[in-house]
Kinemage of the C-alpha trace (Angstrom):
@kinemage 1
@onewidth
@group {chain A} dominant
@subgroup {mainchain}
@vectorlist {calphas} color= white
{ca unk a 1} P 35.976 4.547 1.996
{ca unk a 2} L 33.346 6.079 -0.231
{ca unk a 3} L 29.957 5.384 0.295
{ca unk a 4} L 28.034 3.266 -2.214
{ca unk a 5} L 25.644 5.362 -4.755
{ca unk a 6} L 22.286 4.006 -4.380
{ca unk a 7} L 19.590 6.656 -5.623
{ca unk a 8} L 16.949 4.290 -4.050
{ca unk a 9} L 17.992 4.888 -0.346
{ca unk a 10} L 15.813 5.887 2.208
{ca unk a 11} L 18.126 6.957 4.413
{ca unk a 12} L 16.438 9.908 6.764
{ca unk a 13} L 13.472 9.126 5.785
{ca unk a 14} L 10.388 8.026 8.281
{ca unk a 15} L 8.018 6.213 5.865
{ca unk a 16} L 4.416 5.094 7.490
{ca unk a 17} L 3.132 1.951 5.916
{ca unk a 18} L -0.601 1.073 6.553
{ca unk a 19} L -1.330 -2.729 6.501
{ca unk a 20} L 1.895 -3.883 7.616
{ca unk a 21} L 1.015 -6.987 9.304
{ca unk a 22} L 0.954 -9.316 6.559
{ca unk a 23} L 1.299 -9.573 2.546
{ca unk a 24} L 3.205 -6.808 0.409
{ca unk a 25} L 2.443 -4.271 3.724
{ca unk a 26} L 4.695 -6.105 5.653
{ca unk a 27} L 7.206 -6.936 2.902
{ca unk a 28} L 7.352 -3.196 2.174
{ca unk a 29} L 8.260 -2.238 5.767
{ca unk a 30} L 10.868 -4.695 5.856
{ca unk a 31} L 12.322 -3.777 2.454
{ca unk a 32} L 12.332 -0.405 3.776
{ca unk a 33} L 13.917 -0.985 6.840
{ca unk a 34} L 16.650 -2.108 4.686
{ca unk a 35} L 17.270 0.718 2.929
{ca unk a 36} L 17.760 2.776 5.609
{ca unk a 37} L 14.252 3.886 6.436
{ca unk a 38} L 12.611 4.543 9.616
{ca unk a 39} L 9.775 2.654 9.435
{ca unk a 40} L 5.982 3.263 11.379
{ca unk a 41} L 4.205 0.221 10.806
{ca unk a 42} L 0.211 -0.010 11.582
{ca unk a 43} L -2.602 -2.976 11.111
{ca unk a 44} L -5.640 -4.045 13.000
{ca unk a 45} L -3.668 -7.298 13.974
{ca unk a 46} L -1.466 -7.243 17.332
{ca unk a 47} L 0.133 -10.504 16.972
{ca unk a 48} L 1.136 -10.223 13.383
{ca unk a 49} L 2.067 -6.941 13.590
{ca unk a 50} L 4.826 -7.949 16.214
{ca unk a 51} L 6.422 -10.200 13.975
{ca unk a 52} L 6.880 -7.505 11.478
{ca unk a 53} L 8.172 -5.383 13.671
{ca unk a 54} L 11.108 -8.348 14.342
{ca unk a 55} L 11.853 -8.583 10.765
{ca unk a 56} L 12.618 -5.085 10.454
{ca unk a 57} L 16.471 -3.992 10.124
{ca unk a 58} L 18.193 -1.037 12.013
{ca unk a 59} L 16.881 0.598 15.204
{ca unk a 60} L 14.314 3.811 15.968
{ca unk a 61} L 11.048 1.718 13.892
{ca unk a 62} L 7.587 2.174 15.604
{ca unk a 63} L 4.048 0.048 15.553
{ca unk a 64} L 0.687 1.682 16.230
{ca unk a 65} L -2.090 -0.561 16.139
{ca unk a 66} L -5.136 0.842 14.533
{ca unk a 67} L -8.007 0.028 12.141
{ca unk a 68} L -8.366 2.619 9.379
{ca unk a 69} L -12.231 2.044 9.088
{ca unk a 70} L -12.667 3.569 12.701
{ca unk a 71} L -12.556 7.321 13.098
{ca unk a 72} L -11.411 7.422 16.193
{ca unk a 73} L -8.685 5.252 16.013
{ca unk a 74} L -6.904 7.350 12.467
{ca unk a 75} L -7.627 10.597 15.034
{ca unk a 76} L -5.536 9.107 17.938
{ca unk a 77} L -2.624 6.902 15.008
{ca unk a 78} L -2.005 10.682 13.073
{ca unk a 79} L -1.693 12.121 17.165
{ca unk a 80} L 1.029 9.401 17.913
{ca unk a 81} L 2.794 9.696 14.412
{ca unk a 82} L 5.940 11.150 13.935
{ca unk a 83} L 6.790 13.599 10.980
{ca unk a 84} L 6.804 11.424 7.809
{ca unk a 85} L 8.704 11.171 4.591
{ca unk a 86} L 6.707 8.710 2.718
{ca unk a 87} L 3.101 7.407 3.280
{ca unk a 88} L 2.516 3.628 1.584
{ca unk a 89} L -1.455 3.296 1.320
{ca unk a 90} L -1.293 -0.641 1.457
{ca unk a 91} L -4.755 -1.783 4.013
{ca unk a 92} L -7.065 -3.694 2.247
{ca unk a 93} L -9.256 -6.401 1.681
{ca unk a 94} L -10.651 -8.920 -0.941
{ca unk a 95} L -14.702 -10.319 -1.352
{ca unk a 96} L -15.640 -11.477 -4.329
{ca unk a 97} L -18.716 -11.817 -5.588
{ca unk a 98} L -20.696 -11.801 -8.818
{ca unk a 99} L -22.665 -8.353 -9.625
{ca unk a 100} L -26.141 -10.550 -8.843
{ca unk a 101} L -25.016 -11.627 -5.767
{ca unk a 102} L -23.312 -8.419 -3.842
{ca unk a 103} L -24.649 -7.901 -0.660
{ca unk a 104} L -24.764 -4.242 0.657
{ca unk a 105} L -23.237 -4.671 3.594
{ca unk a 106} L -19.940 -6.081 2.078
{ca unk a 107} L -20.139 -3.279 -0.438
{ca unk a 108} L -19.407 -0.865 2.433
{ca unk a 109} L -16.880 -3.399 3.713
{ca unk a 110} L -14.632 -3.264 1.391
{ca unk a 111} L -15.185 0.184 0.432
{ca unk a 112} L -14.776 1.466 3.728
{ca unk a 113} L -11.223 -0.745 3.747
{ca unk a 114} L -9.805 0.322 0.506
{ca unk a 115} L -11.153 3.313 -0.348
{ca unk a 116} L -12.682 5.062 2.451
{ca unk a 117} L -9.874 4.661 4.628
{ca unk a 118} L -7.297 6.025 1.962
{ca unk a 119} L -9.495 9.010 1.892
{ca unk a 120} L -9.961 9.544 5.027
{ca unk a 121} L -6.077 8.864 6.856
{ca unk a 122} L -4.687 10.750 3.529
{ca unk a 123} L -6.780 14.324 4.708
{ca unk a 124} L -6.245 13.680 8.564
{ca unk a 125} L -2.071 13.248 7.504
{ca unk a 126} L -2.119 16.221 5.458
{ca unk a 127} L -4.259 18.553 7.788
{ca unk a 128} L -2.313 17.936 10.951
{ca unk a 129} L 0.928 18.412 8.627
{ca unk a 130} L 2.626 15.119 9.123
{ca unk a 131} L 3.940 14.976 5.670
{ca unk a 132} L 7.215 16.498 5.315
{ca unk a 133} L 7.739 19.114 2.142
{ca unk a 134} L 8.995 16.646 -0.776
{ca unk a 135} L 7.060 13.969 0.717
{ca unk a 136} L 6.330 11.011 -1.179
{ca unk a 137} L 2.459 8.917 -1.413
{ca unk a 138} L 2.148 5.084 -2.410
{ca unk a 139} L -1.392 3.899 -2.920
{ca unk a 140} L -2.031 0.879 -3.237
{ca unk a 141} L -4.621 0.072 -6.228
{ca unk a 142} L -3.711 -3.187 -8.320
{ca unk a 143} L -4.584 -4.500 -11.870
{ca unk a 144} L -7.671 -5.467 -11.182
{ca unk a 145} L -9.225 -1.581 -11.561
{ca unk a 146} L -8.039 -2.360 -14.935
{ca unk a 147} L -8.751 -5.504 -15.699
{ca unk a 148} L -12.060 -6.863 -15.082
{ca unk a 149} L -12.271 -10.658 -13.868
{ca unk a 150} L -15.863 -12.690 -13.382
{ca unk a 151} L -16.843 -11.848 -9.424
{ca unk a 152} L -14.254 -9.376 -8.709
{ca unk a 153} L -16.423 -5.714 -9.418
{ca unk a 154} L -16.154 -5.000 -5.616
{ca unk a 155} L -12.766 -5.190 -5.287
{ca unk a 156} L -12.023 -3.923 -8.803
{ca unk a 157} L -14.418 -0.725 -8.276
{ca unk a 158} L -12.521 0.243 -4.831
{ca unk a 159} L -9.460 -0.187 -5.934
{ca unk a 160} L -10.021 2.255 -9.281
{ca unk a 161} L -11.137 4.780 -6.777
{ca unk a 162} L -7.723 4.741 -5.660
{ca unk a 163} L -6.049 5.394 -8.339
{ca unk a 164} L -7.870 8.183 -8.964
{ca unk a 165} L -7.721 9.519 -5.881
{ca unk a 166} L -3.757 9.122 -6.029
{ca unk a 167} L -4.013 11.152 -8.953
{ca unk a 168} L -5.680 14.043 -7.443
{ca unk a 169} L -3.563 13.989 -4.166
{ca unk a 170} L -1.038 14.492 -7.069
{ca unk a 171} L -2.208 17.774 -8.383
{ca unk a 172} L -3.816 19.313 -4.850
{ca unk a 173} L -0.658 18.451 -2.879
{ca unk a 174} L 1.931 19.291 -5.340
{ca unk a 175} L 2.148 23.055 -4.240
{ca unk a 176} L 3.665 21.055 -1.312
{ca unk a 177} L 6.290 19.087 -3.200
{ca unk a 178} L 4.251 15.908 -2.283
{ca unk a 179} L 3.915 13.666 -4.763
{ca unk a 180} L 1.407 10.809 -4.911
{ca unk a 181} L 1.534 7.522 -7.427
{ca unk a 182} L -0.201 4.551 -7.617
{ca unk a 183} L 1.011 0.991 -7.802
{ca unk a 184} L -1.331 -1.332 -9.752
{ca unk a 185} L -0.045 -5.041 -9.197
{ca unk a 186} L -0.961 -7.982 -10.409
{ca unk a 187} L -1.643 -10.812 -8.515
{ca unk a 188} L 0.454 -11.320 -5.894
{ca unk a 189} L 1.396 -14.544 -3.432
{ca unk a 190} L 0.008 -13.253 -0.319
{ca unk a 191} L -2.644 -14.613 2.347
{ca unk a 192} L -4.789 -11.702 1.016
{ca unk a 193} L -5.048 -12.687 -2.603
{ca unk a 194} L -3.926 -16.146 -3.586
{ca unk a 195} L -4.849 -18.318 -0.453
{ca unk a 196} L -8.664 -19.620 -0.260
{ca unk a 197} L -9.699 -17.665 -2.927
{ca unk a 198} L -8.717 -20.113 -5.714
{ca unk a 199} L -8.336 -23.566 -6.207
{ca unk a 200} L -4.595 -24.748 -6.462
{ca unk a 201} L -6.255 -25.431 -10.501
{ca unk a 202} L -7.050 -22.231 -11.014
{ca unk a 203} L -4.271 -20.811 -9.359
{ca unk a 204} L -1.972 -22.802 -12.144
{ca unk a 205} L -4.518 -21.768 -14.758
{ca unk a 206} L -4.378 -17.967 -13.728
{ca unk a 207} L -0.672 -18.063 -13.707
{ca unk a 208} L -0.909 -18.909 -17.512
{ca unk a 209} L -2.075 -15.709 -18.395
{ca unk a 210} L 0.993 -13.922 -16.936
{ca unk a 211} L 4.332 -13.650 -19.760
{ca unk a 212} L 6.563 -15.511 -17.118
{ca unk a 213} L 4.216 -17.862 -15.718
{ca unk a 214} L 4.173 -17.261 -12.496
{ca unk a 215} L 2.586 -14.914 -9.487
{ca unk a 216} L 4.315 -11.892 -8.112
{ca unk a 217} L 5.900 -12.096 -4.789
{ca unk a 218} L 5.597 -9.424 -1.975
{ca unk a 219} L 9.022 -7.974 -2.036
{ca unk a 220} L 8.483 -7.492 -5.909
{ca unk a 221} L 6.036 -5.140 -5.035
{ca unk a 222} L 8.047 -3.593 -2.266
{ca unk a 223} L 11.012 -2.577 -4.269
{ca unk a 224} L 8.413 -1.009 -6.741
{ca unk a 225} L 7.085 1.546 -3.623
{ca unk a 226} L 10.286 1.910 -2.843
{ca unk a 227} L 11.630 3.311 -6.001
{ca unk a 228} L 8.295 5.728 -5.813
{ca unk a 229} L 9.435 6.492 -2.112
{ca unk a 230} L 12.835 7.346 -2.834
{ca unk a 231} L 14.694 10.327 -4.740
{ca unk a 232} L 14.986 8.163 -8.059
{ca unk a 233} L 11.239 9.362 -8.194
{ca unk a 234} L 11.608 12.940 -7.832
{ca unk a 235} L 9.779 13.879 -11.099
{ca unk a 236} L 7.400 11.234 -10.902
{ca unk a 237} L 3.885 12.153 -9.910
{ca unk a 238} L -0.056 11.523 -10.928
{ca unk a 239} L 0.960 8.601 -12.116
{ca unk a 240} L 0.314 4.687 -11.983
{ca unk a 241} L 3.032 2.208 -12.404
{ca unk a 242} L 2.003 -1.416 -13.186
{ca unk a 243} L 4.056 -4.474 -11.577
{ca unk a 244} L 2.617 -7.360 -13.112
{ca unk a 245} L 3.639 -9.064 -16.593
């Protein structure tokens, strides 16, 4: 019997995803895990973590726990890592906050989450050569670094860092055949971005604004990485594809 043609497989591959406890992280490692990947799944959060791990598919998948902000603990999760196919930049957080108001210390916060951390995992992969020639990056950024909401300039400034810095991953790793993309979502149903931020009002009043009325869902987001993951991207790089409507 012939095997199906799917250009999206991951077969082979070992794909890390960072922030894989919860949200579009964990959707993405389990959307993975379908499609043949080996997936290495990290977050900061033991319990939740776990249950990822259960909802993965196939055999051979790994957790590390780790939080990205700490030095010491990307050192010792790039020591434990197996080589890696794909690398899905996903950790972050949300504070929001009008200009007036932003504190310094949550400045760093989420700084140090979403951009910081990409920086710093992204040079400690690359310099202990865990990324496999033809290697594929996923970075995280969202909609938000380009368009600008009331209380949001935290959030929105870290995550335009990213997709700049996805861009020049793009042209400093391509001598590699690594390629590095950015995914810039919209907002998405997740504990992270829809829960306690917004009133159930505004959360009807926001989804207005969106052609189909509604809020993304994780695994909408996951299929996304995964086309940038697999071979159907092979001549996509530098670039930033927006999931949102």
């Amino acid at each position: 019997m012939m095997e199906m043609y799917n250009p999206y497989s991951l077969a082979g591959k070992t794909v890390l995803v960072t922030g894989a406890s919860s949200g579009i992280g964990r959707a993405t490692a389990i959307e993975c895990s379908r499609l043949g990947a080996t997936v290495v799944a990290t977050g900061r959060n033991e319990a939740r973590l776990r249950e990822t791990m259960a909802a993965l598919t196939g055999e051979g998948h790994v957790s590390i726990l780790a939080d990205l902000t700490k030095a010491e603990e990307v050192a010792r999760l790039v020591s434990e890592l197996p080589q890696i196919d794909g690398f899905v930049c996903n950790a972050g957080i949300i504070k929001r906050r009008p200009v007036s108001y932003v504190k310094e210390e949550e400045l760093h916060e989420v700084f140090e989450t979403n951009t910081f951390a990409a920086f710093m995992l992204t040079k400690a992969l690359m310099k202990a050569r865990k990324m496999n020639r033809g290697g594929s990056m996923v970075f995280m950024s969202s909609m938000a670094a380009r368009q600008v909401t009331p209380g949001n300039a935290m959030y929105a400034a870290s995550k335009a860092a990213v997709e700049s810095f996805a861009r020049s991953c793009a042209l400093e790793y391509a001598p590699m055949q690594v390629r590095a993309n950015a995914i810039l979502a919209g907002m998405v149903e997740t504990p992270l971005t829809v829960k306690g931020l917004l009133s159930a009002e505004d959360l009807e009043r926001d989804k207005q604004h969106y052609l189909l009325k509604r809020h993304g869902k994780p695994e909408e987001i996951a299929w996304a990485v995964i086309y940038l993951l697999s071979d159907a991207s092979a001549w996509t790089s530098g670039t930033s594809l927006m999931v949102s409507c």
